[in-house]
C-alpha positions as CSV (number, residue, x, y, z in Angstrom):
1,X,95.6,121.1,134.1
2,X,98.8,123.1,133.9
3,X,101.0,119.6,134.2
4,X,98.6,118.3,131.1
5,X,99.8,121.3,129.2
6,X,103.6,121.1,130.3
7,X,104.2,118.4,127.3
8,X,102.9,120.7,124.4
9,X,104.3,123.9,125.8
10,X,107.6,122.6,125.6
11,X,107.0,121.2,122.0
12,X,106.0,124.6,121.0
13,X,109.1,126.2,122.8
14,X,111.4,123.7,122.1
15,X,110.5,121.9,118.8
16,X,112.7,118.6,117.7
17,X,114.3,118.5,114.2
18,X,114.9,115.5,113.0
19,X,115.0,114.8,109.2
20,X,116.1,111.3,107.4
21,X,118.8,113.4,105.7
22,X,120.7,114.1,108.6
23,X,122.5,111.1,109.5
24,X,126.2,110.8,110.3
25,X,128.6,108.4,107.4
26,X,129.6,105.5,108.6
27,X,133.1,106.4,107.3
28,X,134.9,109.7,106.9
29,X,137.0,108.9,103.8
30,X,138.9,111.9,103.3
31,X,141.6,111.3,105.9
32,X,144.9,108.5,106.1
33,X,143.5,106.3,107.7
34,X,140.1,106.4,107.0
35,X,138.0,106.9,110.1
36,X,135.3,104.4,111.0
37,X,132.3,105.8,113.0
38,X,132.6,104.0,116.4
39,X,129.6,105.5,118.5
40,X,126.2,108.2,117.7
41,X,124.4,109.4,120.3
42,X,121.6,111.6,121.4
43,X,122.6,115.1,123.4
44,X,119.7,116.2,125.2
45,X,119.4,118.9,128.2
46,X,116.9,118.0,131.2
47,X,116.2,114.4,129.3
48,X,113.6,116.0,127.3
49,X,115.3,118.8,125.3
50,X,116.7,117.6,121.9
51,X,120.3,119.8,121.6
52,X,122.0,117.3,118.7
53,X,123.5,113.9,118.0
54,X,127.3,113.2,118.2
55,X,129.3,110.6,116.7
56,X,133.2,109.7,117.1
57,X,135.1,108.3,114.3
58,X,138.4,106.5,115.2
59,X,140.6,104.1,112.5
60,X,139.9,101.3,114.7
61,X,137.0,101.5,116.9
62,X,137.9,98.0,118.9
63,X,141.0,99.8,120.1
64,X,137.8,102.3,122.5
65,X,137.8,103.3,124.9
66,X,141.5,104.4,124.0
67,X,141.0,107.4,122.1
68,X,144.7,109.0,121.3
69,X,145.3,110.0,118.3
70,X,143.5,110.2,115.3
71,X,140.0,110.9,116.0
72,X,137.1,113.0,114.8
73,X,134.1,114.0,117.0
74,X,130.7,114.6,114.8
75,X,127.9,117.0,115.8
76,X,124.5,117.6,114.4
77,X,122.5,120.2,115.9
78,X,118.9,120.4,116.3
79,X,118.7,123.5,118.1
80,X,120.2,126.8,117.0
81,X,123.5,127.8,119.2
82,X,125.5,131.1,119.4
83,X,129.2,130.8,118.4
84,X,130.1,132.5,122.3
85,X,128.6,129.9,123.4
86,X,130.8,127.2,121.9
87,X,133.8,129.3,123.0
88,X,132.7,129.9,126.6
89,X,132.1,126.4,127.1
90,X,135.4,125.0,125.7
91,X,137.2,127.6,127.8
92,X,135.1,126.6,131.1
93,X,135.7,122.8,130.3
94,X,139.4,122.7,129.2
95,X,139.9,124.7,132.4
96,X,138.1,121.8,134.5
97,X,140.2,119.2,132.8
98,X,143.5,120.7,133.1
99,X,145.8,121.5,135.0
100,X,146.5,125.6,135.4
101,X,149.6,124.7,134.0
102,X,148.7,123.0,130.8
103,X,145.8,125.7,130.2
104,X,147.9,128.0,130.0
105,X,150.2,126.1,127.4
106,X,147.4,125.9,124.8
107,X,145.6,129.4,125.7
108,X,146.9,131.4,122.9
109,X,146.2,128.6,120.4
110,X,142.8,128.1,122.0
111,X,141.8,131.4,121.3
112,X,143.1,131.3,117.7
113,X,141.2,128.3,117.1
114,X,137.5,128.9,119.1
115,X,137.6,132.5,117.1
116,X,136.6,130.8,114.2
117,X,133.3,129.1,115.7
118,X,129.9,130.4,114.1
119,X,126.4,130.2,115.3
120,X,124.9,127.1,114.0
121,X,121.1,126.1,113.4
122,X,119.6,123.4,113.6
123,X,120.3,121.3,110.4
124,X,124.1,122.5,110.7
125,X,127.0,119.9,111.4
126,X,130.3,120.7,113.3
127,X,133.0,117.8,112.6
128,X,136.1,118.7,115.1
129,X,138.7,116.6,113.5
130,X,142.6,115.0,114.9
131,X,145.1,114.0,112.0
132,X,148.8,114.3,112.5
133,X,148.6,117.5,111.1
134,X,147.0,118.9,114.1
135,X,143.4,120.1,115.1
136,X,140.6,120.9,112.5
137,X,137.3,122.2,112.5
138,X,134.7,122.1,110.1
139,X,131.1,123.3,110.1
140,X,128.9,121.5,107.5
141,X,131.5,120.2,105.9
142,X,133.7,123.1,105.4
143,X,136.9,124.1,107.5
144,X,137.1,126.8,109.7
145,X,139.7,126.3,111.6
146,X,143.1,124.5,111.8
147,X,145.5,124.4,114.6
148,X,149.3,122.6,114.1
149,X,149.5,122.0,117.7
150,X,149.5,118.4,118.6
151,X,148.8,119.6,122.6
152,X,146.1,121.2,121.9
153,X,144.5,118.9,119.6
154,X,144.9,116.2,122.8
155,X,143.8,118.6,125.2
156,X,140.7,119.8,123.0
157,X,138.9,116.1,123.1
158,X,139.0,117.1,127.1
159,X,135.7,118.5,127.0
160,X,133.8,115.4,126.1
161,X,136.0,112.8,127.2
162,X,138.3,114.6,130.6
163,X,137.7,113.6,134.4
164,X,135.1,116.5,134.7
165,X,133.8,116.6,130.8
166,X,130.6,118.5,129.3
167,X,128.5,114.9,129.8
168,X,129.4,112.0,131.5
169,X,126.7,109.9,129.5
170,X,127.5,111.2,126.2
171,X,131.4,109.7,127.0
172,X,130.1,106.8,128.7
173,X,128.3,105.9,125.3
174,X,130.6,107.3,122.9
175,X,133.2,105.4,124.6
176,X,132.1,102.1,125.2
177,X,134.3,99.3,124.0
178,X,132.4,97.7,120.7
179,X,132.1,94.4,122.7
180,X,129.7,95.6,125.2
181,X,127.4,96.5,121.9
182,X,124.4,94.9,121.4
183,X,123.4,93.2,118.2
């Protein structure tokens, strides 16, 4: 009985959001070059929770799975998450990825940039953003955050895409060369 029951509790605790409005562009126009989204995908936790969709955006997205340079990462959330949260985890994952050394050489600007993360709900969209100008973060569409370092705007896209990242299937398909794409 209780395994009958399992399905629906978790509805009730852990209810999906998904509206026709929130869909990523297939361009993000206000940058030189213009980015083209490459990849979306699904983030769930356990295979069954809906946390958000992702989507990177790269000038040319035949060049993937190369990704340096000028990139921007796309989240849509479906679930409501506390700022700490994003801060702890890009803290715990930047340390997996790098060396002690090169943590320490973006710590300070780390900090400067995470401290402007809010809690989002679900609904909300976080675009983190590489230009030549450095690293930028916006939430729903307006900036937060902007960091002039060029190291840490490489070392940042560690999370997702490092040896050790947050999800190895959410790089594996944000990654994948446009080739290996179905029709």
């Amino acid at each position: 009985m209780m395994l009958k029951l399992f399905p629906m509790i978790m509805a009730i605790l852990f209810p999906s959001v998904t509206s026709a409005n929130n869909s990523f562009p297939d361009s993000v126009v206000d940058t030189s070059p213009s980015l083209q989204k490459c990849h979306e995908t699904a983030i769930s936790v356990m295979a069954f929770i809906d946390v958000a969709d992702a989507a990177i955006y790269r000038p040319d997205c035949s060049k993937l799975p190369e990704i340096r340079g000028e990139k921007q990462l796309s989240f849509l959330y479906h679930r409501s998450i506390k700022s700490s949260d994003f801060i702890e985890a890009s803290e715990t994952l930047l340390k997996r990825n790098l060396t002690a050394a090169e943590y320490r050489n973006i710590e300070t600007e780390l900090q400067q940039f995470n401290a402007a993360y809010e809690d989002v709900n679900a609904g909300d969209s976080y675009d983190i953003r590489q230009t030549q100008d450095g690293l930028y973060l916006f939430k729903n569409g307006r900036q937060l955050s902007h960091s002039p370092s060029s190291t840490l705007a490489e070392s940042y896209y560690q999370i997702w895409f490092g040896a050790d990242p947050f999800d190895t299937d959410l790089k594996e398909d944000l990654l994948a060369p446009i080739s290996n794409q179905p029709n």
